[in-house]
C-alpha positions as CSV (number, residue, x, y, z in Angstrom):
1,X,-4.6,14.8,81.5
2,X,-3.1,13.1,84.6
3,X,-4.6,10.1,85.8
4,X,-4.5,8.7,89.1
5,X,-1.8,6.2,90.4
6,X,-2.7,3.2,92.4
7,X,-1.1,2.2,95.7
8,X,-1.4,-1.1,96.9
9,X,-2.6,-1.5,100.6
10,X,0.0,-3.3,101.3
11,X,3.1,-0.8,101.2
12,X,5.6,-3.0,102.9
13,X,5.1,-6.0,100.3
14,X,8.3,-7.5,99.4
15,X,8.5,-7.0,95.5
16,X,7.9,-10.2,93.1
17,X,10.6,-11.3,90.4
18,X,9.3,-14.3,89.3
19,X,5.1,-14.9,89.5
20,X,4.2,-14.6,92.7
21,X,7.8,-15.6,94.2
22,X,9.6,-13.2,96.0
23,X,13.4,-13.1,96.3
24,X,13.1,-14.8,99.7
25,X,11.0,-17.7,98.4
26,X,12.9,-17.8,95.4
27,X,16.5,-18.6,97.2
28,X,15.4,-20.8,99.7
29,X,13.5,-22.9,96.7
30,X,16.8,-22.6,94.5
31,X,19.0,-23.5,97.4
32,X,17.2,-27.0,98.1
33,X,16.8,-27.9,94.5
34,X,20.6,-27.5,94.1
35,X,21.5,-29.3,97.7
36,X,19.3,-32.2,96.8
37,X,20.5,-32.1,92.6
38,X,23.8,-32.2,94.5
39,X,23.4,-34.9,96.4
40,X,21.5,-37.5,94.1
41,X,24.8,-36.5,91.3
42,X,27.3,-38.0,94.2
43,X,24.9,-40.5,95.4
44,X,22.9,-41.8,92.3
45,X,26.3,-44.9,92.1
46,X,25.2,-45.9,95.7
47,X,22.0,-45.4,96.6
48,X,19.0,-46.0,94.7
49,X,16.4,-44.1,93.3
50,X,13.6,-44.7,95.5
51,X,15.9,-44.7,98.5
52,X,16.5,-41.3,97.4
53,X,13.1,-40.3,97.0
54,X,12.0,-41.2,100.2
55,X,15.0,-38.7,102.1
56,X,14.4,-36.0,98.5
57,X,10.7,-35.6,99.0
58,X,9.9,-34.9,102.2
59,X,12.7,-32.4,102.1
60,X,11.2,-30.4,99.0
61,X,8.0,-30.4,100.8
62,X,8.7,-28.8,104.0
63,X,11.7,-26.3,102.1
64,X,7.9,-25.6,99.7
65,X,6.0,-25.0,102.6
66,X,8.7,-22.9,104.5
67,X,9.0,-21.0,101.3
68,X,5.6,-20.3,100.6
69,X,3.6,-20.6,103.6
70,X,2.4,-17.7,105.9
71,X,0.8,-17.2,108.9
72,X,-0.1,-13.4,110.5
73,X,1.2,-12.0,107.2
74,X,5.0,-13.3,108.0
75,X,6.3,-16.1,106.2
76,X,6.9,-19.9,107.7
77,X,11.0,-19.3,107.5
78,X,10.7,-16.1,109.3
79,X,8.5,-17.9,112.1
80,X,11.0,-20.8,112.3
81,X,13.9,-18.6,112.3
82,X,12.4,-16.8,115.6
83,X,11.6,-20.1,117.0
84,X,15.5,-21.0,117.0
85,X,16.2,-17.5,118.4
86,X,13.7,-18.0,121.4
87,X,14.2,-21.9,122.2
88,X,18.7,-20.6,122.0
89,X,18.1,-17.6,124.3
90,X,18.6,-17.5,127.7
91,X,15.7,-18.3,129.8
92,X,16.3,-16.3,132.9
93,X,17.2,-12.4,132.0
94,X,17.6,-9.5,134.7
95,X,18.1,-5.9,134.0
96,X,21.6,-5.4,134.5
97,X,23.3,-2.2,132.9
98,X,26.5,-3.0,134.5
99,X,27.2,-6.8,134.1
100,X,25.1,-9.6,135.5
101,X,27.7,-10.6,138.3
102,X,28.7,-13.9,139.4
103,X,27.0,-15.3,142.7
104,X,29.0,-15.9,145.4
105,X,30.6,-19.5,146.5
106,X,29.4,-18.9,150.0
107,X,25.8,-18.7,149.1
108,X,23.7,-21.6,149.2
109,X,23.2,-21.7,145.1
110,X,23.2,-24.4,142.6
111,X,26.4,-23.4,140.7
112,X,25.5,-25.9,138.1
113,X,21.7,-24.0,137.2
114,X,21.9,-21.7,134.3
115,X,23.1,-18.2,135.1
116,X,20.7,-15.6,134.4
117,X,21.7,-13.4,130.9
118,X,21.4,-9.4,131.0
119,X,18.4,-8.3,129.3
120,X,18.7,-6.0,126.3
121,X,15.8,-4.3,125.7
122,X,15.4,-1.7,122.4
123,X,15.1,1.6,124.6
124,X,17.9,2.4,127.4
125,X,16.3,5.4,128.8
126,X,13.9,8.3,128.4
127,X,14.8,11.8,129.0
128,X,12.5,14.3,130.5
129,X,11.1,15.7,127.3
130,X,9.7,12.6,126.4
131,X,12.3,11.5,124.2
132,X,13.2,7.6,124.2
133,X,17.0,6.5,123.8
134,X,17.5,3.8,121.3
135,X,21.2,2.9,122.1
136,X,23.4,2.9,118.9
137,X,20.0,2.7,116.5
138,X,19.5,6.6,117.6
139,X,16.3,8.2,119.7
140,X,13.0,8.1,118.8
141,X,10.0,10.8,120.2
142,X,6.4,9.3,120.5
143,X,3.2,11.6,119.5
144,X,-0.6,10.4,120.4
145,X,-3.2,11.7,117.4
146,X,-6.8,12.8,117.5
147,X,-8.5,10.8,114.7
148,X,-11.5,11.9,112.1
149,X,-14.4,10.2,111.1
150,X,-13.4,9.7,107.1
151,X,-16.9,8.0,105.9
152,X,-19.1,10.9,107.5
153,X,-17.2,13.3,105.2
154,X,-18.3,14.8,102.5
155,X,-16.2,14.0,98.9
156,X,-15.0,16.8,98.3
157,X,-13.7,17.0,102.4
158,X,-12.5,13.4,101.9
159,X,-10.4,14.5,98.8
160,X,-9.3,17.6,101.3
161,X,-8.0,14.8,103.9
162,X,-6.3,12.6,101.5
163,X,-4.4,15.7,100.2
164,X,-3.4,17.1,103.6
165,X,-2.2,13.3,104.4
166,X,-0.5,13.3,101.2
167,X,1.7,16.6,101.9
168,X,3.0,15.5,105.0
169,X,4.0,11.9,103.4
170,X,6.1,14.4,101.2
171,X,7.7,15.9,103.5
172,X,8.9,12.4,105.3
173,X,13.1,12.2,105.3
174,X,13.4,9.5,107.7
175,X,11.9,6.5,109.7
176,X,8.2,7.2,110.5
177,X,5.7,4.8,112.2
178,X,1.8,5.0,112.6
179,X,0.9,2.7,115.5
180,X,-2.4,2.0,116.1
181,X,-2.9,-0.1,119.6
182,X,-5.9,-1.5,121.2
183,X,-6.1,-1.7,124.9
184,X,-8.4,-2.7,127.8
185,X,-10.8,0.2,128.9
186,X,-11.3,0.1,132.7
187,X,-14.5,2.0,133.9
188,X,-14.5,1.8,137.4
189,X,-13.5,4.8,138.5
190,X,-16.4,6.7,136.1
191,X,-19.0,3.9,137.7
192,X,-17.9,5.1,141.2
193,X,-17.8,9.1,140.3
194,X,-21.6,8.5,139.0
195,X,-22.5,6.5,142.1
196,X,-21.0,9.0,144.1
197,X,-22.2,12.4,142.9
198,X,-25.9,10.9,142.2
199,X,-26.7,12.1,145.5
200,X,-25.7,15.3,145.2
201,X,-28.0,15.8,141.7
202,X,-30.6,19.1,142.2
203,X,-33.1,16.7,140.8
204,X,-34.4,12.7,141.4
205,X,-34.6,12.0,137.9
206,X,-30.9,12.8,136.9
207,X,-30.3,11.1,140.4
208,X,-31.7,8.4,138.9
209,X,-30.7,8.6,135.6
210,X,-27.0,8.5,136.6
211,X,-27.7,5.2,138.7
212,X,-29.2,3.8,135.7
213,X,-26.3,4.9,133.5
214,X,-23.3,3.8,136.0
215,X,-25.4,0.4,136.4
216,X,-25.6,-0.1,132.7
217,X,-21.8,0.4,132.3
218,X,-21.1,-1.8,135.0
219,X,-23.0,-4.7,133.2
220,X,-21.5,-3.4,130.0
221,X,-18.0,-4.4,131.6
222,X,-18.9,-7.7,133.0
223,X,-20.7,-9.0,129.9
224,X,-17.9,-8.3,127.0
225,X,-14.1,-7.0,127.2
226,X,-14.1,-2.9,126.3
227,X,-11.5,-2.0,124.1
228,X,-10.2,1.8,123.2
229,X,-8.1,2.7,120.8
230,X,-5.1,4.9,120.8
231,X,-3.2,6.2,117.5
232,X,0.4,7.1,118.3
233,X,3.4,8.7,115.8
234,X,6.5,7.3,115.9
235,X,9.2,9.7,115.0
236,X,12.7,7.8,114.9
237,X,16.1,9.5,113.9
238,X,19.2,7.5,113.3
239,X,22.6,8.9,114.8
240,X,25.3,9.7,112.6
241,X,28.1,8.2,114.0
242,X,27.4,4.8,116.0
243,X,29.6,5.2,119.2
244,X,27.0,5.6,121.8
245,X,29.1,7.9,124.0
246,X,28.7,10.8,121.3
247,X,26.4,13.2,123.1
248,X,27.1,15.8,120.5
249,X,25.6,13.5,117.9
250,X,22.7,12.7,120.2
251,X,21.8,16.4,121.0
252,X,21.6,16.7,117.0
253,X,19.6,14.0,116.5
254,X,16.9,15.6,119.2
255,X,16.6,18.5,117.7
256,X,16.0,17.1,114.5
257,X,13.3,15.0,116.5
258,X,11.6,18.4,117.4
259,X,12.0,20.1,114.2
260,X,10.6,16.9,112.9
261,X,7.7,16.8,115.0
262,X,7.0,20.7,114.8
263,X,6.3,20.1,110.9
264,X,3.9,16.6,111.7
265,X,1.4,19.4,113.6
266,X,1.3,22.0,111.3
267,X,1.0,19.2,108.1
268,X,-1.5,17.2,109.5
269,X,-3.8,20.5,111.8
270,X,-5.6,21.0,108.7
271,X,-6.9,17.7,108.6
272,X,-8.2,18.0,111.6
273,X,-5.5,15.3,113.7
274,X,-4.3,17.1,116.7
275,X,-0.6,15.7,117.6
276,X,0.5,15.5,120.9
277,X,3.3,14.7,122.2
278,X,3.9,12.3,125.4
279,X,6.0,13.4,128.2
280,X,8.5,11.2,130.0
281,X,5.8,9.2,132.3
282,X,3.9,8.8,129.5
283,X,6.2,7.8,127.4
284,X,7.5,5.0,130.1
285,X,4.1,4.2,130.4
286,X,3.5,3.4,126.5
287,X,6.3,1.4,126.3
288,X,5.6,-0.4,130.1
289,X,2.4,-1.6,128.3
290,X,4.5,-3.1,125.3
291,X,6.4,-5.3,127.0
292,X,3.4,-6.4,128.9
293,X,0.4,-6.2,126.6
294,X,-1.9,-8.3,128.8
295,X,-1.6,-5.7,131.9
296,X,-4.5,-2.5,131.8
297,X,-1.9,0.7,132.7
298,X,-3.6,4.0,132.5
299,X,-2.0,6.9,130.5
300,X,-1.0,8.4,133.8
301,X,0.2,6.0,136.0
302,X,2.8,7.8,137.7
303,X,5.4,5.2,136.8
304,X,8.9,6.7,137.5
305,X,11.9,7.4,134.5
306,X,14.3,5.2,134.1
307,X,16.6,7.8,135.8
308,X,13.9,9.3,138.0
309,X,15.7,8.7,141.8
310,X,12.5,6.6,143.9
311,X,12.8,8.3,147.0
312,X,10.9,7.3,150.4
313,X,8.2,9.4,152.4
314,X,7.0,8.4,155.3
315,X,3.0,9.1,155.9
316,X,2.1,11.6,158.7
317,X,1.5,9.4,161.9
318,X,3.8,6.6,160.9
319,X,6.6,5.5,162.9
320,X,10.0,6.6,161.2
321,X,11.6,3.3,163.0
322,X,9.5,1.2,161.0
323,X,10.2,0.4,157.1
324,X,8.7,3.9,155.2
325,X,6.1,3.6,152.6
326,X,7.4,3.7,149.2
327,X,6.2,6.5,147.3
C-alpha cells in the first residue's frame, strides 16, 4: 500500500545540513569564527584580552544576526548585499541601446556632475506574438489563467484538481513561474456606463436601481483601495548557445515556447484553468506595470512595442502647420 508523500509549502527552501543552518548561514558563521580565531592567535602577544573582546564581540553579533536574521522571507546578508549594489549603482540611468554618448563641450553642462549610466533592464524587446526577449538568458512567453474556487469543491473534485495539477508539474522540462499580482481596480468607467444608460432603462425601478448601484460603487472606491487579482504563467526557455546574434537559436527556443504552452492548455483544461496567452500590448503592458507597481495601467492600454514605429496623425480640422497630435 502506497502512502502519501509530504511536500513542504515552502518549495524553494534552501536545504539544512546542520540543525536549522543552512549552507549560507553556515559559511558566513564559519568564516568569522576563523577571521576572529585568526586574529586573537597573531594578536593575543599584543593586545589584551578584553581589548579584544570589545572589537571580537560586536563582530560575532552582527556576522550572527546577518547570518540568521530575515526579513520578507530573504535573509539579512542577502538584504545587505543589495543595499551595496543600489547605494554603488549609478543614480541617473537612460535607455540607451546604442551607448549613452558624451555631452557636448559647447553646451552649457556641469562636466563635473555624474554622467548618466545606460539602463539594462531584463527584457530587450517583445515580438508581435507576444513573446518577450531576455537578451542572452533566452525568451520567455507570458499566459493569464482563469482560477477555480478549490474549498467549494467537492473531495472527490478536489482530489480531481490536485491530480490534473500534478500531471502538468510532470510534464515540466524547464523554467516555469506562477505569478500571482495584485493591482488597483479602477471603476470609473462602469460608474459612468451605469450613470449613463440609467436613463435609457424601460423601467424607473432598474433606473433607479442602477443609480443606486453606480452610487454604491463610487462610495465603495472612495472609502477603501479595490484590489483584483490577476494569475499569469510564466513560460521561460534558455537559449542554447549564449551569443545573442544567433537568431537560428532564438527561432528554436520560440517554438519550444509554443509547443510548451500548447501542452499547459490541454494539462491544466480539465481542471477547469483557461490559459491565455497575452499578445504584444499586453505583454508591454504587464511588464510596464512591473517596473512601476504604484501606477493603475489597464490590460489594454494601447501602449506601443518596443519596435512598434509611433507615428503622427493630425485630427480632422487641425492645422497641419502646427505641432500634430501624437497618436
Amino acid at each position: 500500500m502506497s502512502h502519501p508523500v509530504r511536500i513542504p509549502a515552502d518549495v524553494d527552501r534552501e536545504d539544512r545540513v546542520i540543525g536549522p543552518l543552512t549552507a549560507r548561514q553556515l559559511l558566513i558563521l564559519v568564516v568569522t569564527g576563523m577571521v576572529l580565531y585568526g586574529t586573537y592567535t597573531l594578536t593575543r602577544g599584543l593586545v589584551p584580552l578584553a581589548v579584544f573582546l570589545a572589537v571580537a564581540v560586536p563582530i560575532g553579533i552582527a556576522s550572527a544576526f546577518l547570518a540568521l536574521g530575515q526579513r520578507d522571507g530573504i535573509s539579512l546578508d542577502r538584504l545587505v548585499l543589495a543595499a551595496l549594489r543600489q547605494r554603488l549603482s549609478p543614480r541617473h540611468q537612460v535607455s540607451a541601446p546604442e551607448g549613452v554618448l558624451q555631452v557636448p563641450e559647447w553646451l552649457d553642462h556641469d562636466q563635473s556632475a555624474a554622467q548618466p549610466a545606460e539602463l539594462r533592464l531584463p527584457a530587450e524587446a517583445v515580438t508581435d506574438t507576444g513573446v518577450i526577449d531576455l537578451g542572452k538568458d533566452g525568451v520567455a512567453v507570458v499566459a493569464v489563467c482563469s482560477t477555480v474556487n478549490f474549498s467549494l469543491r467537492t473531495p472527490a473534485e478536489q482530489e480531481s484538481l490536485v491530480a490534473s495539477f500534478g500531471r502538468y508539474l510532470h510534464s515540466l522540462t524547464a523554467p516555469v513561474q506562477v505569478l500571482v499580482r495584485a493591482e488597483r481596480l479602477d471603476l470609473s468607467g462602469q460608474i459612468a456606463e451605469l450613470r449613463d444608460q440609467a436613463g435609457g432603462l424601460p423601467h424607473p425601478a432598474l433606473e433607479q436601481a442602477a443609480r443606486e448601484h453606480a452610487e454604491y460603487l463610487d462610495q465603495l472606491g472612495r472609502a477603501t483601495e479595490l484590489l483584483r487579482r490577476q494569475v499569469l504563467l510564466v513560460l521561460r526557455e534558455p537559449l542554447a548557445t549564449a551569443n545573442q546574434a544567433d537568431d537560428g537559436a532564438r527561432r528554436a527556443g520560440e517554438a519550444r515556447l509554443v509547443r510548451r504552452l500548447g501542452e499547459a492548455v490541454e494539462l491544466l483544461s480539465p481542471s477547469g484553468i483557461v490559459v491565455t496567452p497575452l499578445d504584444a500590448g499586453q505583454a508591454t503592458a504587464v511588464l510596464a506595470t512591473a517596473c512601476n507597481p504604484d501606477s493603475f495601467l489597464p490590460p489594454n492600454s494601447g501602449l506601443a512595442g518596443s519596435d512598434e514605429v509611433i507615428t503622427s496623425v493630425p485630427d480632422e480640422g487641425w492645422n497641419d502647420e502646427l505641432e500634430p497630435r501624437w497618436t
